[in-house]
C-alpha positions as CSV (number, residue, x, y, z in Angstrom):
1,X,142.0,53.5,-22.3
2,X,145.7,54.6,-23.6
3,X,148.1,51.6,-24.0
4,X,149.7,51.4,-20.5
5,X,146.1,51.5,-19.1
6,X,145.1,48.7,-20.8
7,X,148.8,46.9,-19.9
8,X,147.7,47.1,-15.8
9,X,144.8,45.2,-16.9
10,X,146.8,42.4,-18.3
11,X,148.9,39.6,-16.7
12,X,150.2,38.4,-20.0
13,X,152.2,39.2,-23.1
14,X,150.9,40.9,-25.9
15,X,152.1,39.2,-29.6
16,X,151.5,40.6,-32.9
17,X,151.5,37.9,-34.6
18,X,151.6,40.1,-37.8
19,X,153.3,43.4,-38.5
20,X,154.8,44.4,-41.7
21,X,157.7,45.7,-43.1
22,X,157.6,47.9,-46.0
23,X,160.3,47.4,-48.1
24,X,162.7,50.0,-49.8
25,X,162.6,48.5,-53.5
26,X,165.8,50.0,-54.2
27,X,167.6,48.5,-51.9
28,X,165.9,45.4,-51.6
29,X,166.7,45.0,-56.0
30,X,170.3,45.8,-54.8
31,X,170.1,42.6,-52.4
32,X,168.5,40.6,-55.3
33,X,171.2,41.7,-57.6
34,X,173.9,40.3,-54.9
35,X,172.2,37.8,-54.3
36,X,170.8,36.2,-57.3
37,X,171.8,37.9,-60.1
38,X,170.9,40.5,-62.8
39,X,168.2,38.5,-64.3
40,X,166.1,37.9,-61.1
41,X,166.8,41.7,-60.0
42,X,165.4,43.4,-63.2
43,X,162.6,41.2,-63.7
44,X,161.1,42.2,-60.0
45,X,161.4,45.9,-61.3
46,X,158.9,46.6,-64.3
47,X,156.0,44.3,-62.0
48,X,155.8,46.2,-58.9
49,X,153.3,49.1,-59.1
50,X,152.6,49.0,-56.0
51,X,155.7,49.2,-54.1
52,X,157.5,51.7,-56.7
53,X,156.8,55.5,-57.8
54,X,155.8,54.2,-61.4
55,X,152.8,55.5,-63.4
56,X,149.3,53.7,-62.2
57,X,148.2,51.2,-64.4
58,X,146.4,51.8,-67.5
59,X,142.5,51.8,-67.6
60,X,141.3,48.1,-68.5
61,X,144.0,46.4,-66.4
62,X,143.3,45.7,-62.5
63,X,143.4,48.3,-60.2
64,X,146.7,47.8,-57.7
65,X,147.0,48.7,-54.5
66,X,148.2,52.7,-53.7
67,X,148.2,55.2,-50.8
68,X,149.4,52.1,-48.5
69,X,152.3,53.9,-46.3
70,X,151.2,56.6,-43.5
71,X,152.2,59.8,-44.2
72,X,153.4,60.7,-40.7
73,X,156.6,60.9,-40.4
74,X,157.4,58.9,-38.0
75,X,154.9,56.2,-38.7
76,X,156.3,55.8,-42.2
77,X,159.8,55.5,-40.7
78,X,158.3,52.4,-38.8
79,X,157.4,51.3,-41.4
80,X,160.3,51.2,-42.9
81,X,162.5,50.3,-40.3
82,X,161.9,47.3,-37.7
83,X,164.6,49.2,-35.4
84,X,162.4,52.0,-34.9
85,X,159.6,49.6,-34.3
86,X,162.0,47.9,-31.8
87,X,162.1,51.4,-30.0
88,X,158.2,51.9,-30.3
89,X,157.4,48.8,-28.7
90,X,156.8,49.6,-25.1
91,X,155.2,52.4,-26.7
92,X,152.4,50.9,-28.6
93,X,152.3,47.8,-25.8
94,X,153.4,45.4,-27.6
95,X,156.3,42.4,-26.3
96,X,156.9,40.4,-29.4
97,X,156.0,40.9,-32.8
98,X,156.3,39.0,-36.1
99,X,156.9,41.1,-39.2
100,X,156.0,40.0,-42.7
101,X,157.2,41.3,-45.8
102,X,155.2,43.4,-48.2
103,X,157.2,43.0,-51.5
104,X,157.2,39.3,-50.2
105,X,153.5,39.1,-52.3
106,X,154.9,40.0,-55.4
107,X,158.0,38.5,-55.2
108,X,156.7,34.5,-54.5
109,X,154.2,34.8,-56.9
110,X,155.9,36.5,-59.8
111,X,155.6,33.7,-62.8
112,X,159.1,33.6,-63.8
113,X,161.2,31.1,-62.3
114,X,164.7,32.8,-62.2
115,X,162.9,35.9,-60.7
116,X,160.8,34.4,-58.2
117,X,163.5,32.1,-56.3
118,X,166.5,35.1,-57.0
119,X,163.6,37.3,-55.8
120,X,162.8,35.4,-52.5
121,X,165.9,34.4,-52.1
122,X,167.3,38.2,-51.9
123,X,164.3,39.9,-50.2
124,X,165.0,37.3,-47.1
125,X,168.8,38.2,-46.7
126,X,167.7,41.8,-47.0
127,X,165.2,41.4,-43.9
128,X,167.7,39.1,-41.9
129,X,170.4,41.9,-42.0
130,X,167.4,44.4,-41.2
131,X,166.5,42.6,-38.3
132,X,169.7,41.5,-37.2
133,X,170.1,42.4,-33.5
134,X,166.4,43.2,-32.9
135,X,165.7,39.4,-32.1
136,X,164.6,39.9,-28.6
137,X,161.7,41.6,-29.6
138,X,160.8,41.0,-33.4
139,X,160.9,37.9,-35.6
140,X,160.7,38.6,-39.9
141,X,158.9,35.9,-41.8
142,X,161.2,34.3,-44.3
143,X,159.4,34.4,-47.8
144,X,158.8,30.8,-49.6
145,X,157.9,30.6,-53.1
146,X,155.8,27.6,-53.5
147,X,155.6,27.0,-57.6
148,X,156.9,23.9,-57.1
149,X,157.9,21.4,-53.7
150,X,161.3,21.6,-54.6
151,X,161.5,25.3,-54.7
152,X,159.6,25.8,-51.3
153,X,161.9,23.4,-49.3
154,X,164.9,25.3,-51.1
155,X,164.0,28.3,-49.5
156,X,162.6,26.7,-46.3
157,X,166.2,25.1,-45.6
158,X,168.2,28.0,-46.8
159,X,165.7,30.9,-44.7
160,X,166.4,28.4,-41.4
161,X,169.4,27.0,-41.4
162,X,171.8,29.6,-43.5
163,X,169.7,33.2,-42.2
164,X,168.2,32.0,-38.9
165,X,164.4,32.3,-39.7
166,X,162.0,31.3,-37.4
167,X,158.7,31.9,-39.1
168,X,158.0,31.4,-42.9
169,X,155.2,32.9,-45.2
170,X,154.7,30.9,-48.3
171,X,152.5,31.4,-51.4
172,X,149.1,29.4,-51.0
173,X,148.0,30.4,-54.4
174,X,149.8,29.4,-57.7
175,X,149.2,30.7,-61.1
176,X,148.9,28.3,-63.7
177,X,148.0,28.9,-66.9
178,X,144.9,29.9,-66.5
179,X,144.1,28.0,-63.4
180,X,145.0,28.5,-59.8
181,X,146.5,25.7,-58.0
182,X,145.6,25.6,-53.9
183,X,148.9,23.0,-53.4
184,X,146.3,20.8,-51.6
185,X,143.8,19.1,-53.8
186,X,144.1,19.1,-57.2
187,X,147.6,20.1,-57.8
188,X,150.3,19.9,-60.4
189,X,152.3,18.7,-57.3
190,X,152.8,16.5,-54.3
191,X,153.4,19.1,-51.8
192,X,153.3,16.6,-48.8
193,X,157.0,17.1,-48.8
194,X,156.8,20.8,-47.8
195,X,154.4,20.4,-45.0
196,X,156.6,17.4,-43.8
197,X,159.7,20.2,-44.3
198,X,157.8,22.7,-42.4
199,X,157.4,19.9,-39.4
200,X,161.0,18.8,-39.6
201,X,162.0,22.6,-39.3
202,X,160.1,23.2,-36.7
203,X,158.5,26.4,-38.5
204,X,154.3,27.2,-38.9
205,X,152.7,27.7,-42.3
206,X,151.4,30.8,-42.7
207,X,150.3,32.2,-45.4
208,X,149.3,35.5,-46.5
209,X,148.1,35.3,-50.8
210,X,145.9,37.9,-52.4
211,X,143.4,37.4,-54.9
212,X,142.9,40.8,-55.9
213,X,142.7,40.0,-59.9
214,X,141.3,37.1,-59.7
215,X,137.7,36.4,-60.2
216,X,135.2,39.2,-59.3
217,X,137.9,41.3,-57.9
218,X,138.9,42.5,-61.0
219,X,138.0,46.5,-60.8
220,X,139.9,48.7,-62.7
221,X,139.1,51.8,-61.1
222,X,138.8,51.0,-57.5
223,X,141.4,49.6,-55.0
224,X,139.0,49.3,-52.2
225,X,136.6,47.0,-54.9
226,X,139.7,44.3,-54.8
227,X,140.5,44.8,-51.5
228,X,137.6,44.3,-49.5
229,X,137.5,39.8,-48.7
230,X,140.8,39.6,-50.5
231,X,142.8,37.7,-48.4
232,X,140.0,35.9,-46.8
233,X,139.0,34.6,-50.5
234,X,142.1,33.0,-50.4
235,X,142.1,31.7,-46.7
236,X,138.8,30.4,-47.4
237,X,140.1,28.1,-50.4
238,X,143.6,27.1,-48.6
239,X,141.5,26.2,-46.0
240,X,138.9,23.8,-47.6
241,X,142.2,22.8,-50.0
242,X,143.9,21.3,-46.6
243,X,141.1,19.9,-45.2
244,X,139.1,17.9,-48.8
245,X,142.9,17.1,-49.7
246,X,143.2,15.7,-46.3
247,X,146.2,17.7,-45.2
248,X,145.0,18.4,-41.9
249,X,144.5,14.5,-41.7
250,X,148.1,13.3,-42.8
251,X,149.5,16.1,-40.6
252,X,147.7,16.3,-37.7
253,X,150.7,18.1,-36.0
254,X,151.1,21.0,-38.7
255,X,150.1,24.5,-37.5
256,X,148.3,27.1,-40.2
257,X,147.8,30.6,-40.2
258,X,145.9,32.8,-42.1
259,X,146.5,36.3,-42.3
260,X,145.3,39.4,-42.5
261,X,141.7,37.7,-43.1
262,X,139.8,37.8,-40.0
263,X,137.3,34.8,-39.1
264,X,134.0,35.2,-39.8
265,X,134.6,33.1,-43.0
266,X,136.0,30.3,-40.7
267,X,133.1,29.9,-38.6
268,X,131.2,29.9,-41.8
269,X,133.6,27.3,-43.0
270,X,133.5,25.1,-40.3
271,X,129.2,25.2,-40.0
272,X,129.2,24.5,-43.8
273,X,131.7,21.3,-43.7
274,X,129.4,20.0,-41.1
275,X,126.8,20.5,-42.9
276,X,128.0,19.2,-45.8
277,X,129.1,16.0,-44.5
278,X,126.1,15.5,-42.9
279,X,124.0,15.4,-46.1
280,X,126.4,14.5,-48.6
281,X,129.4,12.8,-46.8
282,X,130.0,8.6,-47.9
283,X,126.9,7.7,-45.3
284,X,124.9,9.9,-46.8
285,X,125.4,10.4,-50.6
286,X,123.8,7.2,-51.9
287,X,120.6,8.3,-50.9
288,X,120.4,11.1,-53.6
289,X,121.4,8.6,-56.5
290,X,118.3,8.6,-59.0
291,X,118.4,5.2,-59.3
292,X,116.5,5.0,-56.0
293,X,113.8,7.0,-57.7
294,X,110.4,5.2,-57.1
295,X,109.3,5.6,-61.2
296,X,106.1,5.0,-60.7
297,X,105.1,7.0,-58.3
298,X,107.1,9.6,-59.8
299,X,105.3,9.1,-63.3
300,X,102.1,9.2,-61.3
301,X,102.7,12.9,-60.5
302,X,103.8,14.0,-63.3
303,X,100.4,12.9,-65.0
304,X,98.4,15.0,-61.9
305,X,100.2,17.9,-61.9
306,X,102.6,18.2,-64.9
307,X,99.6,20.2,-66.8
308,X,100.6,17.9,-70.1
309,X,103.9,19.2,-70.5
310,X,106.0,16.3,-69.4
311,X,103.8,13.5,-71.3
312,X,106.7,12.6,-73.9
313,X,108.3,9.5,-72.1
314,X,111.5,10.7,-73.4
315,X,111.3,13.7,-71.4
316,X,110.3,11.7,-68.2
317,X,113.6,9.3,-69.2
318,X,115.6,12.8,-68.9
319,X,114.1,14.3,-66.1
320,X,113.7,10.6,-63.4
321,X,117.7,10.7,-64.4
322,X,118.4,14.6,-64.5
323,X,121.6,15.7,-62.5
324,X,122.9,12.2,-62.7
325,X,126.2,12.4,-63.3
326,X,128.4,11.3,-60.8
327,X,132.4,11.1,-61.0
328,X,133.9,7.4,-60.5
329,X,134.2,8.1,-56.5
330,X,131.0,9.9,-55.3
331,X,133.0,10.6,-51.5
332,X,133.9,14.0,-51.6
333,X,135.1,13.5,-47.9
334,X,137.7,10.6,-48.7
335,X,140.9,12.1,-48.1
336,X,139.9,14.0,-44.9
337,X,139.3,10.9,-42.6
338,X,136.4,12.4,-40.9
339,X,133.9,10.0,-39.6
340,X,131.8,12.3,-36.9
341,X,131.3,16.3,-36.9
342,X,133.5,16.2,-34.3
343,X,136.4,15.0,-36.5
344,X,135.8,18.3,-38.3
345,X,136.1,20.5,-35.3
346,X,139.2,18.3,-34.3
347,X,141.2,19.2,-37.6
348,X,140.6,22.9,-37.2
349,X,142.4,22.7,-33.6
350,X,145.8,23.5,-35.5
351,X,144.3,26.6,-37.5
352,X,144.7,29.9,-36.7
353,X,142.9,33.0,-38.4
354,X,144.4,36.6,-38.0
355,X,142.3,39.4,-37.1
356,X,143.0,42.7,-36.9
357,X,142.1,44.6,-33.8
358,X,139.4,46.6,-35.1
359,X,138.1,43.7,-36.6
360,X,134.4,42.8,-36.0
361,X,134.7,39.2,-36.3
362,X,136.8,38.4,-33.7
363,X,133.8,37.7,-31.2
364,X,132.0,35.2,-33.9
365,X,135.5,33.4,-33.8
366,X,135.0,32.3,-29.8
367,X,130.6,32.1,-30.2
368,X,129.0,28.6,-30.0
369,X,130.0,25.4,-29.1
370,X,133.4,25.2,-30.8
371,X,135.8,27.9,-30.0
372,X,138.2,28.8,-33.1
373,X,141.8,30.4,-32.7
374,X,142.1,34.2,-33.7
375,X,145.5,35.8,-33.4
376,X,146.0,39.6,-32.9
377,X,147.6,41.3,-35.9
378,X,148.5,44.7,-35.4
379,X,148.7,44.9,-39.3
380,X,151.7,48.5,-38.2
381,X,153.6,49.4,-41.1
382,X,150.3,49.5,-43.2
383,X,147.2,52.2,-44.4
384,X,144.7,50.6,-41.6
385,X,146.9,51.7,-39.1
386,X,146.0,55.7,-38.5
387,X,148.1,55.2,-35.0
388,X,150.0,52.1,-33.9
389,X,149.2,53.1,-30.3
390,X,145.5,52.9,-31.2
391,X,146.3,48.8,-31.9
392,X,145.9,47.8,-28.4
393,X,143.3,50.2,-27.0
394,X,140.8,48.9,-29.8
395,X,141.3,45.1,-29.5
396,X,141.2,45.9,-25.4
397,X,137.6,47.4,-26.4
398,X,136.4,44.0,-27.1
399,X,136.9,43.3,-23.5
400,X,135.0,47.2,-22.3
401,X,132.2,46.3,-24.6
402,X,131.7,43.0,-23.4
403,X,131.9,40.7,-26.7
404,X,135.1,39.0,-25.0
405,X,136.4,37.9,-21.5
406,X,139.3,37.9,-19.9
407,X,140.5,34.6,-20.8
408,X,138.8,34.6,-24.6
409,X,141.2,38.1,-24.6
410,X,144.4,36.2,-23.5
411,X,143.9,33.6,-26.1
412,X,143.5,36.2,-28.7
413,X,146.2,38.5,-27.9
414,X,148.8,35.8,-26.8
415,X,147.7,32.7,-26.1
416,X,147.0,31.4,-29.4
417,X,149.9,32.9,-31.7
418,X,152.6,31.2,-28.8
419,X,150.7,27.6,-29.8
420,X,150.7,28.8,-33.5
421,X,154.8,29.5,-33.6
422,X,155.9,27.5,-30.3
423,X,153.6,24.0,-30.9
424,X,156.7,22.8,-32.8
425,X,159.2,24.8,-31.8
426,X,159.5,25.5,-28.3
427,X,162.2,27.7,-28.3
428,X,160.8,29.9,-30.8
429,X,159.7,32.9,-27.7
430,X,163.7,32.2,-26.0
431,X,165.1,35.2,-25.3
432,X,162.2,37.5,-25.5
433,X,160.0,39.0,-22.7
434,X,157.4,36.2,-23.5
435,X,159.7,33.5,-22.6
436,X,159.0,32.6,-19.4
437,X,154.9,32.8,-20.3
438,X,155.4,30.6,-23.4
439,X,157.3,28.0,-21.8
440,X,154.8,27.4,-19.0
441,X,151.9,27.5,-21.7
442,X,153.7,25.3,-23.4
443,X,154.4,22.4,-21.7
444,X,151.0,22.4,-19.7
């Protein structure tokens, strides 16, 4: 099917809830300069490999990405310039889309302080003045460093109230010397206060970190070796961050996206919590201390089948106590509130998981029991797109080759990205050709 083919079909808006904007690095250092000053503007300059014409980096050091613009004329254009995409809409059948930065990923997680926050700080005035006008059909992501609380709900306040931002992408992953903080459990900070900021501003957290570099995804040679799970690496440890630090317990209301990740992981995620509380949550743990060990019996065993090698009672001592070595508070779960499976299930309701529309996943998201919440990215601006009128056709395929329905389709495409963006902001679709849609999905 072409893209107005597949439109007849529907009786519903199509959101992207993630589009891209590939930023001109000259320009957008010119905006940092104004903005923020010299210091914050040349430091961004020498880091980017990626988004510059600079020499590839030298053999040894992680291979960044490249080749990440279409080479068609026009498509690179779109990429380049949300009023063009404005004009294409109708074209590729889509009725509001949300556009996140591209430089934004270097720019909140760059380690310098001055050049983060000028960074940020200037990259979101230079997509408010490149969107400005084109509100009725596109929203940009403000970019929110998250080093520290104080920065975040800096840059929250300033992206909503001062440049009129309505969606917010913020860094989930934090370099620390040596270690990476997830903001959630185990940090360097209390960052209760941004998610509380978040709520009061009426905006979603999405967030959209790489871990290319980090770990196993550390190829020098190959881009597609780092690529490949990057941002669902992340996702993944955001997402068990929220829920162990009991985020998603303290802030039942607070919406999360993750991007660009897919959601096979999720479902693994969710089937893995359960699991884990089952056997090791606070009912079950005690039952694994060795002290319950029957010694005796245990002994007895040893003597039948240990072939002599376990006869030294000091070795017994070692092994009837082996792996016992608890920490002062042996509930893993005790932040998260969860007393039932259910209560699991329950705090994933405000989680959302973006999938491309090629993406195989997206049918594992809606299998079984407990249904999760994709959101259609069309990912236009990028190298996965060959043709931004292919975006619709393929996620509509879903429907042809019967691993969705109509209705699992509707949530997918729409349904789920106006609960993401609208749940606490109900204004958020106003003025667009989703408005009257959201508003009655909304309040029912």
């Amino acid at each position: 099917m072409d893209v107005q083919a597949v439109k007849a079909e529907l009786d519903h808006p199509v959101i992207d809830a993630d589009g891209h904007v590939v930023e001109a690095l000259p320009v957008v250092v010119d905006y940092i300069r104004r903005v923020a000053g010299d210091e914050a503007a040349d430091g961004l300059l020498p880091s980017s490999v990626t988004y510059s014409t600079v020499a590839p980096p030298k053999e040894g050091t992680v291979m960044a990405p490249w080749w990440t613009i279409p080479t068609d004329a026009r498509d690179r254009a779109t990429s380049f310039c949300p009023a063009l995409l404005h004009e294409r809409l109708d074209e590729v059948g889509i009725d509001f889309g949300i556009l996140y930065s591209s430089v934004g990923l270097l720019a909140f997680a760059h380690g310098d302080d001055v050049v983060r926050r000028g960074a940020c700080r200037g990259l979101n005035h230079y997509l408010a003045d490149l969107l400005d006008g084109l509100g009725d059909r596109l929203a940009a992501a403000a970019v929110i460093p998250a080093h520290t609380p104080d920065e975040a709900i800096a840059e929250l306040e300033h992206a909503v109230h001062h440049l009129g931002f309505k969606a917010v992408m913020l860094n989930d992953v934090v370099a620390r010397d040596g270690w990476y903080d997830l903001l959630a459990v185990d940090s360097a900070h209390d960052y209760d206060p941004v998610w509380q900021a978040c709520l009061d501003l009426g905006v979603a957290v999405t967030v959209h970190s790489p871990s290319w570099g980090i770990g196993l995804r550390q190829s020098s040679s190959r881009y597609m070796f780092n690529h490949i799970g990057n941002f669902a690496a992340s996702a993944d440890a955001f997402a068990k961050a929220l829920f162990f630090g009991g985020v998603l317990q303290r802030f039942p209301d607070l919406h999360v996206a993750f991007l660009e990740c897919g959601a096979s992981w999720a479902v693994q995620l969710l089937g893995d919590l359960i699991d884990r509380w089952q056997k090791r949550g606070p009912a079950s743990i005690d039952r694994l201390d060795p002290r319950h060990l029957d010694r005796a019996a245990f002994d007895a065993l040893l003597d039948r089948y240990g072939r002599g090698a376990f006869d030294d009672p000091i070795v017994r001592d070692v092994m009837a106590m082996q792996s016992g070595q608890p920490p002062a508070d042996t509930d893993d779960f005790r932040a998260t509130g969860v007393r039932s499976p259910a209560d699991i299930v329950s705090q994933f309701g405000g989680l959302y998981f973006g999938c491309e529309a090629d993406d195989p996943s997206i049918a594992s998201a809606f299998a079984g029991p407990t249904a999760l919440q994709p959101i259609l990215l069309s990912d236009i601006g990028h190298w996965d797109v060959r043709d931004p009128t292919d975006v619709l056709p393929e996620a509509w395929e879903l429907v042809e080759d019967g691993k969705l329905d109509r209705d699992q389709f509707r949530a997918f495409a729409c349904d789920n990205a106006i609960r993401l963006h609208g749940a606490n902001n109900p204004a958020f679709f106003d003025g667009t050709p989703a408005a009257a849609y959201a508003r009655r999905l909304l309040s029912a």
